[in-house]
C-alpha positions as a printed NumPy array, in Angstrom:
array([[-21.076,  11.286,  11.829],
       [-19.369,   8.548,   8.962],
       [-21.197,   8.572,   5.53 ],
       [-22.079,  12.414,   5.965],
       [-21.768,  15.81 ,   3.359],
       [-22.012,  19.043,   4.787],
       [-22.351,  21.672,   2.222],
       [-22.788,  25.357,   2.633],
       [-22.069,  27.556,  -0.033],
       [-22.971,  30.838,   2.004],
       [-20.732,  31.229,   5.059],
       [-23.535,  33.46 ,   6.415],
       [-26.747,  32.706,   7.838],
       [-29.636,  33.66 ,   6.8  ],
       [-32.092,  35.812,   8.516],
       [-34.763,  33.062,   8.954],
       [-34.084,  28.988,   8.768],
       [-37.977,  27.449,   7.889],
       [-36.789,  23.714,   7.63 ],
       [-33.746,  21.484,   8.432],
       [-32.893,  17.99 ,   7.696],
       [-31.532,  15.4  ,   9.903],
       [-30.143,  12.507,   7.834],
       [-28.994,   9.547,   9.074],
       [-27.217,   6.486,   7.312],
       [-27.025,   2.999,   8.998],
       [-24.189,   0.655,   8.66 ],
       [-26.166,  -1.256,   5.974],
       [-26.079,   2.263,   4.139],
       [-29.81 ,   2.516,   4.494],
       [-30.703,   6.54 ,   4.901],
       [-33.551,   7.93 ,   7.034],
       [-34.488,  10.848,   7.518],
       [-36.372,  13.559,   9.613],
       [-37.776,  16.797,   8.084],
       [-38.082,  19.525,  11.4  ],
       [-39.773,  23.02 ,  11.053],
       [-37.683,  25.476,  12.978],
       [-37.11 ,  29.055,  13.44 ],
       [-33.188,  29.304,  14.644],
       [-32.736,  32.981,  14.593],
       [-34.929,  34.301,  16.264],
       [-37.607,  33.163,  18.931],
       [-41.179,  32.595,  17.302],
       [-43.971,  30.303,  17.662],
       [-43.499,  26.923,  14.983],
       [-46.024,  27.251,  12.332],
       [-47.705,  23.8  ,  10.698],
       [-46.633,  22.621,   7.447],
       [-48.777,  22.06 ,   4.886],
       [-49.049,  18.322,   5.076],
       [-49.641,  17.6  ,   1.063],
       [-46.307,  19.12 ,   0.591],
       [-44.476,  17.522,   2.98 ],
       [-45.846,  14.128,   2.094],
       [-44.396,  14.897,  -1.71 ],
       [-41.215,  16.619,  -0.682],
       [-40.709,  13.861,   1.825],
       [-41.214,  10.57 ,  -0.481],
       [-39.474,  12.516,  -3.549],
       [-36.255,  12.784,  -1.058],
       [-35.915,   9.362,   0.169],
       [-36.843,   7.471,  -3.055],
       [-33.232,   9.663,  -4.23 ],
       [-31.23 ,   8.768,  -1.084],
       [-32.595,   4.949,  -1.536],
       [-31.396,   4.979,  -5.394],
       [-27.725,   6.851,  -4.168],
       [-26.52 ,   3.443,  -2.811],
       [-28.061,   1.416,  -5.243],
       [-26.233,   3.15 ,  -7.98 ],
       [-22.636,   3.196,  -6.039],
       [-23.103,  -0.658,  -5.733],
       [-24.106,  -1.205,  -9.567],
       [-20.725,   0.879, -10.844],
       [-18.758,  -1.   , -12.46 ],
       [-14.651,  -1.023, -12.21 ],
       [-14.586,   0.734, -15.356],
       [-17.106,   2.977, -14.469],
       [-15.149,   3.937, -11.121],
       [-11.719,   4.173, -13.266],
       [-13.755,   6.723, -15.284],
       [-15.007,   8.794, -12.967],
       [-11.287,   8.779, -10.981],
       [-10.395,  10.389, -14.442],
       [-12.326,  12.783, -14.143],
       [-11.728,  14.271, -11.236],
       [ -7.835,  13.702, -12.058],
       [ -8.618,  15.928, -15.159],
       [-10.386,  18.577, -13.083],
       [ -7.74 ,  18.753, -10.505],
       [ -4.997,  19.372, -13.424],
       [ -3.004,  22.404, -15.021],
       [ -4.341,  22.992, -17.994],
       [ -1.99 ,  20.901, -20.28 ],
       [ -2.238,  18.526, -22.766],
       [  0.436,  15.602, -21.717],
       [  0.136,  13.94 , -18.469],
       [  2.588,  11.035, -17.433],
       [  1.159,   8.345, -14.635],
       [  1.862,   5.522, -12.976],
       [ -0.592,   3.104, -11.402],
       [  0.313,   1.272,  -7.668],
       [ -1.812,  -1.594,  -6.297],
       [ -1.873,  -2.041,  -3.045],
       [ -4.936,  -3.775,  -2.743],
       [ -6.402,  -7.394,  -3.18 ],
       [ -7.085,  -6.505,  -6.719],
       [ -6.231,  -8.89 ,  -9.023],
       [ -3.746,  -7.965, -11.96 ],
       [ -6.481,  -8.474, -14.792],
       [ -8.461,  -6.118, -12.642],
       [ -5.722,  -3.494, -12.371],
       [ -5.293,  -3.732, -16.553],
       [ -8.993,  -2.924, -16.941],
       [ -9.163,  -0.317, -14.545],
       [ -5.684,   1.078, -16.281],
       [ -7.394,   0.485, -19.524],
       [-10.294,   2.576, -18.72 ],
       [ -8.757,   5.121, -17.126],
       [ -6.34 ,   6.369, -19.465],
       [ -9.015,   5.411, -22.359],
       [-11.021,   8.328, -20.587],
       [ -8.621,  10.429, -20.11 ],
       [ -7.575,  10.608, -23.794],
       [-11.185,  10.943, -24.444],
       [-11.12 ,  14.209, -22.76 ],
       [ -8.052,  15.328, -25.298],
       [ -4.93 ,  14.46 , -22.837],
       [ -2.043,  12.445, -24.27 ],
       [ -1.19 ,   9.962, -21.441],
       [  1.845,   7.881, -21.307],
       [  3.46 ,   5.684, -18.464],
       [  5.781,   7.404, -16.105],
       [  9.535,   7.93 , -16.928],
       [  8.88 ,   9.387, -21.125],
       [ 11.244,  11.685, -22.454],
       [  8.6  ,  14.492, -21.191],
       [  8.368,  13.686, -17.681],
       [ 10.179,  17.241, -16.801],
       [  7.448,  19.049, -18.154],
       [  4.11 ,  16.984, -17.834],
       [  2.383,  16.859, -14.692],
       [  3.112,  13.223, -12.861],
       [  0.263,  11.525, -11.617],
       [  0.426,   8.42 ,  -9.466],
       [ -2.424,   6.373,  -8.504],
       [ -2.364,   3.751,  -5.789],
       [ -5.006,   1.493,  -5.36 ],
       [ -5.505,   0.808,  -1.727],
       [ -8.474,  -0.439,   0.473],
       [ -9.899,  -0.502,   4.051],
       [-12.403,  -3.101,   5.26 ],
       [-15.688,  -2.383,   3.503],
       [-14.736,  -0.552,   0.062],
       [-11.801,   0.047,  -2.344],
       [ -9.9  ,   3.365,  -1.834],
       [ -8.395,   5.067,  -4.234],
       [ -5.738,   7.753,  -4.376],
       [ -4.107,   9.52 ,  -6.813],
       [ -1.187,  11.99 ,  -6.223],
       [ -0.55 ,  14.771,  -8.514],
       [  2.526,  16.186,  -9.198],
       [  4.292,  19.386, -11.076],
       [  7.306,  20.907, -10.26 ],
       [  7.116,  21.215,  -6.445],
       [  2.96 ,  21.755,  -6.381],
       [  1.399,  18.583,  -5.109],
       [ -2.262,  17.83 ,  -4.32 ],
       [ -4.374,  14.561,  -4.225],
       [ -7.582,  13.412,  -5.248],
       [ -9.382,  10.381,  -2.882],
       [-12.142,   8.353,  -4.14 ],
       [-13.827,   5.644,  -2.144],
       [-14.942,   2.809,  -4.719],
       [-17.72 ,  -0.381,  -3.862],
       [-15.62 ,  -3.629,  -3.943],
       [-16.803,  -5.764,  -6.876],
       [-19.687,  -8.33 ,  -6.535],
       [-18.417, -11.434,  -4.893],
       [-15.113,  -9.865,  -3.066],
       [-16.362,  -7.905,  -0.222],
       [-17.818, -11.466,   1.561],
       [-14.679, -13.176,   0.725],
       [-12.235, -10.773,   2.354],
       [-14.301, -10.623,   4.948],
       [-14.162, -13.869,   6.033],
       [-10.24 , -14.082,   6.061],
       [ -8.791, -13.473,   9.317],
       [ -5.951, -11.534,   8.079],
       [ -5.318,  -8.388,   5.587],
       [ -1.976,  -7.583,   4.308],
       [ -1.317,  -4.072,   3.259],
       [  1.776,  -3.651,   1.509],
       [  3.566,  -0.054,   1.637],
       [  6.538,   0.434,  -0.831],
       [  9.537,   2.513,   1.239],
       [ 12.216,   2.684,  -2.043],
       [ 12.672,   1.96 ,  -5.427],
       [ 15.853,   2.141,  -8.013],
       [ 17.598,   0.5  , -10.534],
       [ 20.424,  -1.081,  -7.916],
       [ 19.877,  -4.639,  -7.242],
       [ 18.757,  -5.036,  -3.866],
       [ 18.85 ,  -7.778,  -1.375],
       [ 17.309,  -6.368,   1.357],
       [ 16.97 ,  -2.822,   2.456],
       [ 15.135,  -0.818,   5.581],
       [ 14.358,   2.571,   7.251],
       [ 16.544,   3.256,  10.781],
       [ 15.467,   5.972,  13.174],
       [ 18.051,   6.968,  16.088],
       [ 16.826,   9.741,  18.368],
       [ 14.868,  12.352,  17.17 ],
       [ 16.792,  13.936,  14.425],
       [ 18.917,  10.683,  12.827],
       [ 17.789,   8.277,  10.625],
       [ 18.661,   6.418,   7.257],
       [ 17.907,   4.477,   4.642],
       [ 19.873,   1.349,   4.626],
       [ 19.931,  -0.888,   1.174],
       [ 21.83 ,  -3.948,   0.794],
       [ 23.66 ,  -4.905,  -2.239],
       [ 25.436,  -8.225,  -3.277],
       [ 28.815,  -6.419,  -2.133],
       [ 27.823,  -4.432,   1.107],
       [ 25.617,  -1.988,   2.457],
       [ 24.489,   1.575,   0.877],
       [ 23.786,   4.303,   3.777],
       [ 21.757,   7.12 ,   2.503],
       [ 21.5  ,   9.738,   5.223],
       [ 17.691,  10.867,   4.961],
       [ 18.383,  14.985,   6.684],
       [ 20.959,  15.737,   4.284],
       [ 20.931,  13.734,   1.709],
       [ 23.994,  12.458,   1.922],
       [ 24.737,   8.8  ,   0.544],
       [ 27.788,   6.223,   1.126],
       [ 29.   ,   2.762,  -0.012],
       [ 30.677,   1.215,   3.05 ],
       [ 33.711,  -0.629,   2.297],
       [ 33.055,  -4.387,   3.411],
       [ 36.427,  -6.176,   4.002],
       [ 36.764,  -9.233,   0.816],
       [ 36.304, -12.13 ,   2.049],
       [ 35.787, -15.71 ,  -0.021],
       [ 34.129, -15.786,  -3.478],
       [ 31.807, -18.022,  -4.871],
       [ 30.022, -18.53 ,  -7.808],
       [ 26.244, -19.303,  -6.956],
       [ 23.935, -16.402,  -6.437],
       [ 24.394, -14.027,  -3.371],
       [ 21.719, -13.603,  -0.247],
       [ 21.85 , -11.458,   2.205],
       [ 20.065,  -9.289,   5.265],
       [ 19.741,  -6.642,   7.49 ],
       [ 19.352,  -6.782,  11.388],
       [ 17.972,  -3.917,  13.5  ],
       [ 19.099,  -2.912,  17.256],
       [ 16.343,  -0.766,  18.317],
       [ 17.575,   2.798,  20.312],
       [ 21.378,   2.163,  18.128],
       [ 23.004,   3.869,  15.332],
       [ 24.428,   0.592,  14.002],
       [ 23.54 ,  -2.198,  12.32 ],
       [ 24.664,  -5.829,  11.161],
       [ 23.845,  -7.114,   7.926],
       [ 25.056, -10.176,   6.413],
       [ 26.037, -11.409,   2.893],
       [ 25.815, -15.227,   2.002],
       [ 27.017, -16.895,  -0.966],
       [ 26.665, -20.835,  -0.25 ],
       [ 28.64 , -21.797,   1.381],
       [ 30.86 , -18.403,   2.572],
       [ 28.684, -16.165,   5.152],
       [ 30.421, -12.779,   5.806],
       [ 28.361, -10.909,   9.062],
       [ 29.662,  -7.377,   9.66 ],
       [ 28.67 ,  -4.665,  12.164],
       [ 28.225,  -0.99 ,  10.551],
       [ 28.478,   2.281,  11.796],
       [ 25.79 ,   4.411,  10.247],
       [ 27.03 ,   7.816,  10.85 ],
       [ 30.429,   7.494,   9.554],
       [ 29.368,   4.664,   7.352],
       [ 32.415,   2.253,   8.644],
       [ 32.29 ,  -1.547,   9.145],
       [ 33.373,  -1.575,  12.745],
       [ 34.032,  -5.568,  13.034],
       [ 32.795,  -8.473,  11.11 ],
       [ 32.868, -11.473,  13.034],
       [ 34.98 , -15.061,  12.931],
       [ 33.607, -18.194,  10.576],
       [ 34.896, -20.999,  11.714],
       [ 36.132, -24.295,   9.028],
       [ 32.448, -24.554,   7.924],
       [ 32.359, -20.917,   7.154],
       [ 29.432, -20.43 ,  10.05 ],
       [ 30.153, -17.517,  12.443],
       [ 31.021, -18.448,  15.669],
       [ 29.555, -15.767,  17.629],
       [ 26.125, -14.812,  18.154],
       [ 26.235, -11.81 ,  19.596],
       [ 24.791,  -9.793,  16.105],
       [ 20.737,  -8.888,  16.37 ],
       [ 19.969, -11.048,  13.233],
       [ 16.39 , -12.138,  12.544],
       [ 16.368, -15.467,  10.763],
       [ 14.205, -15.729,   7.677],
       [ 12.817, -18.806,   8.28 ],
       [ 10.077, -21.187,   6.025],
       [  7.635, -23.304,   7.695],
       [  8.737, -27.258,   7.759],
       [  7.054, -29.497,   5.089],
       [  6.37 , -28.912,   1.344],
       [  5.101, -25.141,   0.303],
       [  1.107, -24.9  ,  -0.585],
       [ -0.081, -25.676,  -4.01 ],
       [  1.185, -23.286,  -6.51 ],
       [  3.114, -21.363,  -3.777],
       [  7.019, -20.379,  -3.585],
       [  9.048, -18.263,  -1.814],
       [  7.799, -18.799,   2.408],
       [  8.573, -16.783,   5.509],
       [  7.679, -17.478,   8.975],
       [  5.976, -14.688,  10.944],
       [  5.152, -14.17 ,  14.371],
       [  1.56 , -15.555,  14.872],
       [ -1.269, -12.751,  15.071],
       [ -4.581, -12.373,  15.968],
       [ -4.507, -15.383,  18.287],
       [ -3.105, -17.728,  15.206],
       [ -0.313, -20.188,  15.507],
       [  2.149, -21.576,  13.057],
       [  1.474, -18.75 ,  10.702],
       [  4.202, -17.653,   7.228],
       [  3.771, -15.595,   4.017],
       [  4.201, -17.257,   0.625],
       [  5.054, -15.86 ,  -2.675],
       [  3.316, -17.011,  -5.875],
       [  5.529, -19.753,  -8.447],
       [  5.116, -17.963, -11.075],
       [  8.508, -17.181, -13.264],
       [ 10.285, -14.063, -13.323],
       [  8.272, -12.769, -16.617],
       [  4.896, -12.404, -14.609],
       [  3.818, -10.641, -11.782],
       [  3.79 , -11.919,  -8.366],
       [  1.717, -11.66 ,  -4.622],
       [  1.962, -12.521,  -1.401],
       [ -0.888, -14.532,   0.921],
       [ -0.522, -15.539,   4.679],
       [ -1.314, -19.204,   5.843],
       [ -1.491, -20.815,   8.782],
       [ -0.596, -24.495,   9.292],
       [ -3.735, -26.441,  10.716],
       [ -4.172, -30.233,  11.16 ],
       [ -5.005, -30.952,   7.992],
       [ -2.33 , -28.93 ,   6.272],
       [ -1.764, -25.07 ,   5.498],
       [ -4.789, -22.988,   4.942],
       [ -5.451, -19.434,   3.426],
       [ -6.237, -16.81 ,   5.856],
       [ -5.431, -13.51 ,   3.968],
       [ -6.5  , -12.823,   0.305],
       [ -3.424, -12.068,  -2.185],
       [ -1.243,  -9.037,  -1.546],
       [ -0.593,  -8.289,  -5.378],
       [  2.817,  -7.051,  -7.078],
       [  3.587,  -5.624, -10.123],
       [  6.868,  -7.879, -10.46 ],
       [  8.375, -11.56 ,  -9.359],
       [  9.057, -11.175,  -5.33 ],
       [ 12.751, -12.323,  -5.163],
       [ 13.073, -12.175,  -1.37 ],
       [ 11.355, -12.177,   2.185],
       [ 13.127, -10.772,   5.21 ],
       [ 11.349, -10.716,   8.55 ],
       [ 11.357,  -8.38 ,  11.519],
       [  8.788,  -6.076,  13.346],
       [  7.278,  -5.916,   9.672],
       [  8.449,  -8.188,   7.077],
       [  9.954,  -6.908,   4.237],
       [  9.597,  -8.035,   0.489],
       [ 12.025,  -7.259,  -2.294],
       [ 10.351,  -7.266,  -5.866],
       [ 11.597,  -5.798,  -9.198],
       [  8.975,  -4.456, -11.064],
       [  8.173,  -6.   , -14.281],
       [  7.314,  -2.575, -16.155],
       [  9.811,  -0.249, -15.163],
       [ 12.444,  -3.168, -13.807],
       [ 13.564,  -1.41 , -10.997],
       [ 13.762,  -3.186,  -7.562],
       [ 11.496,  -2.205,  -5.203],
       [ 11.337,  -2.461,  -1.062],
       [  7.952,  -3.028,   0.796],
       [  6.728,  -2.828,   4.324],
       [  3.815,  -5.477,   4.875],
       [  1.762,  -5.197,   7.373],
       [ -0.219,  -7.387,   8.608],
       [ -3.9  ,  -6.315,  10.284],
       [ -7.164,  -8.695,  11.471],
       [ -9.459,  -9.06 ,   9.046],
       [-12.734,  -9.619,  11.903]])
């Protein structure tokens, strides 16, 4: 049953059970309830209750379970953040540095993650811990904790993952949406949930996860001069050697394409005007032909299993830059992704529109980053490519796109 807390703090019965409760919570979180007399142990006639007290015991209950939900809805972002702190502190070692780092992956606005950051670590220091941001000259020997800010369709969820040494545990707390935001992401069609795969201090241009059979797979990032093939079983990581082919001067592009079932891959590397497309070899981590431009510098075969990132015809929306084309979901049409204009100082987001009659319209709420999102790659999930504005390493991230109704 959803919404319900078992607790039973003696594993063994005891010899006579006068009363049980039968609670049960309705999707608009309203409880009733149903107080039984019973004798489970043992067969005996059911004796009458003494109606006074049942009458007190019975309002005194309820008038609790109705203030329960009234109190959830009236906490506050801060007051959530707090209480996360909390239990982060009781789940700790008993230490007095702690390093974090704080993830959102939800519709949360970026003034909303500072305050909840705010609070949080205000707390924490509060309870006598020195908190810093991950990556101090003590991260060997404070615990890590890293909290991701997620959600689902009717609340926030929060997460955060502690770490020391090689002990790991995690601490889940489901958190009301603020006033105003549950109704508005409800009425979008689509939710994106974005799930970061990688991050590093290389410069990226694209990068993705490939699974052959049951025991291969890699990590695949692309960097202005070739591919970088990290073998995920062992370990193992190589630089394949891409054969030189024109320079140029303006910034490089580039991406990956997938052949499902294979162990190779194309990617390709474009600085306007000179495209190079090359076919890879993951295992040995060998370009194994790179086809023929011809005097435009466009290849002239199309045999390589590229997926074209393509933007939607006609100016971007209002205040909107980077745009990818998707494949339409949830019975949409003419449906793309589209990065904030922001500059490269501030973070960034993502939002999915659909082009109607009267122009492109919103039909996702903002996927937020913590950094400028320099690039958009499509496939089975599109990719985004964003360096992080705090720790200014690039980052990869699956998004995935869900109905919202």
């Amino acid at each position: 049953m959803p919404d319900t807390v078992s607790a039973n703090p003696n594993p063994h019965p005891p010899a006579r059970l006068a009363r049980c409760a039968i609670i049960s919570c309705s999707p608009a979180r309203r409880a009733r309830f149903f107080l039984v007399l019973c004798e489970s142990w043992r067969s005996a006639p059911m004796m009458p209750a003494d109606r006074s007290k049942l009458s007190l015991r019975a309002a005194l209950f309820l008038f609790i379970l109705i203030g329960i939900p009234a109190a959830a809805r009236s906490a506050t972002l801060e007051d959530s953040a707090k209480e996360l702190a909390r239990k982060i502190l009781a789940a700790l070692p008993a230490r007095e540095n702690v390093q974090y780092e704080i993830r959102n992956a939800s519709s949360l606005k970026p003034e909303d993650v500072a305050r909840i950051e705010q609070a949080l670590s205000a707390e924490l220091q509060a309870q006598g811990l020195h908190v810093a941001p991950s990556g101090g000259a003590s991260a060997a020997v404070a615990p890590g904790v890293v909290i991701t800010l997620s959600e689902n369709w009717n609340e926030l969820v929060w997460t955060a993952n502690i770490r020391q040494g090689e002990q790991s545990h995690a601490v889940l707390m489901a958190v009301p949406r603020p006033a105003g935001d549950g109704a508005t992401a409800k009425a979008m069609p689509l939710t994106l949930h974005a799930e970061k795969f990688w991050d590093g201090p290389q410069r990226i241009l694209d990068a993705g996860l490939i699974t052959y059979g049951r025991a291969q797979s890699w990590l695949v990032l692309l960097l202005p001069d070739g591919p970088l093939v990290q073998n995920i079983q062992d370990g193992s990581t190589g630089k394949v050697d891409v054969p030189r082919g024109a320079t140029a001067s303006r910034e490089p592009m580039g991406s990956l394409g997938f052949a499902d079932g294979s162990n190779t891959i194309w990617f390709s590397l474009w600085t306007p005007p000179f495209m190079r497309i090359c076919k890879v070899d993951l295992e040995s981590q060998k370009v194994l032909e790179c086809l023929q431009n011809d005097k435009d510098n466009r290849p002239v075969d199309a045999r390589f299993p590229m997926m074209v990132d393509g933007a939607p015809a006609g100016p971007p929306p209002s205040g909107k830059g980077l745009e990818l084309v998707i494949p339409a979901v949830c019975g949409g049409t003419s449906q793309f992704l589209a990065s904030g204009n922001r500059d490269d100082t501030e973070p960034d987001s993502l939002q999915a529109f659909e082009i109607g009659p009267n122009g492109s319209v919103a039909i996702s709420v903002e996927q937020n980053f913590p950094g400028p999102v320099v690039a958009l790659h499509t496939g089975a999930t599109p990719r985004a490519i964003v360096r992080n504005l705090t720790t200014g390493n690039y980052e990869a991230y699956r998004v995935a796109i869900s109905c919202g109704q």
